[in-house]
N, C-alpha and C positions, 0 to 999 in steps of 0.2 A: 492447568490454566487453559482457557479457551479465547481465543480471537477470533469476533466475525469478521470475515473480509466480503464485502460485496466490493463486483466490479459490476463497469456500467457501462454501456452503449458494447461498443467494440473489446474494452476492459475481459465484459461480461463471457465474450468466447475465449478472449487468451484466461479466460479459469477453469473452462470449460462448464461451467453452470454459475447460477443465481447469485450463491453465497457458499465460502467454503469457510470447513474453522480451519486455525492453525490450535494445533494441542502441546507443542512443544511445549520453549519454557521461555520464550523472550523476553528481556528484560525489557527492552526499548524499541520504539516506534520503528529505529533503524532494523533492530534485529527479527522483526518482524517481516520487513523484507526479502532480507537476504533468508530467512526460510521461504519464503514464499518464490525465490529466488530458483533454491534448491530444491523445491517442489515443481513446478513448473516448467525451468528449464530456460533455455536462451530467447524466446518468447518472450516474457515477462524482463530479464535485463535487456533486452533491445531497445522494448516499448515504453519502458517506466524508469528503470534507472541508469543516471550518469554515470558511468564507469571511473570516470576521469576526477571527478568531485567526490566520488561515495557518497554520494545523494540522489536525488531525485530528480529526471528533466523538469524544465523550465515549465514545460508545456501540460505536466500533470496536475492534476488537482487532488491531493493524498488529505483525506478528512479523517483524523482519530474523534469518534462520538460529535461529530457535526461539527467542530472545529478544526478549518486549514492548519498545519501542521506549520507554516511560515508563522504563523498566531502565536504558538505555544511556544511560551518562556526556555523551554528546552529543545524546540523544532524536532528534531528526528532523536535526538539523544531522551525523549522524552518516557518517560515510563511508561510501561501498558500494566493495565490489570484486567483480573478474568472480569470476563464479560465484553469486555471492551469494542466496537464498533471499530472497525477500517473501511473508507471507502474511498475506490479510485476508479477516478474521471478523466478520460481523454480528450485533449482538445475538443472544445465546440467551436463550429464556423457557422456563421450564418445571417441572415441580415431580415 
């Protein structure tokens, strides 16, 4: 199974490139994560996830296939399948 993960702005250097796959075997949006988790390193849980919740900070915007994952009938427990798009967004500020 293959997951693209693009990160974006700031995202895009804690991946160290454009778009990386994850090739494990994730069942769920969450456990996509927490590989990308263990890939990455303390970087990635700093910036992107709440320790304290096992979710996601407030301030992320985590899109499976163009849809906010706060959306999806299952949020993070949600299924992935091959092919499947991830992509995260760190706060925007600006006026």
């Amino acid at each position: 199974m293959q997951i693209q993960v693009r990160g974006y702005l700031t995202y895009r250097e804690l991946l160290g490139t454009r778009q990386v796959e994850i090739s494990a075997q994730p069942a769920t949006l969450r456990d996509c994560l927490h590989v990308l988790e263990d890939e990455i390193g303390e970087g990635f849980r700093a910036q992107v996830l709440d320790v304290e919740s096992g979710g996601v900070q407030q301030h992320v915007a985590l899109l499976l296939n163009g849809q906010h994952y706060r959306h999806l009938e299952a949020g993070l427990d949600t299924l992935v399948q091959d092919g499947d798009q991830l992509a995260i967004f760190p706060p925007i500020a600006g006026g």
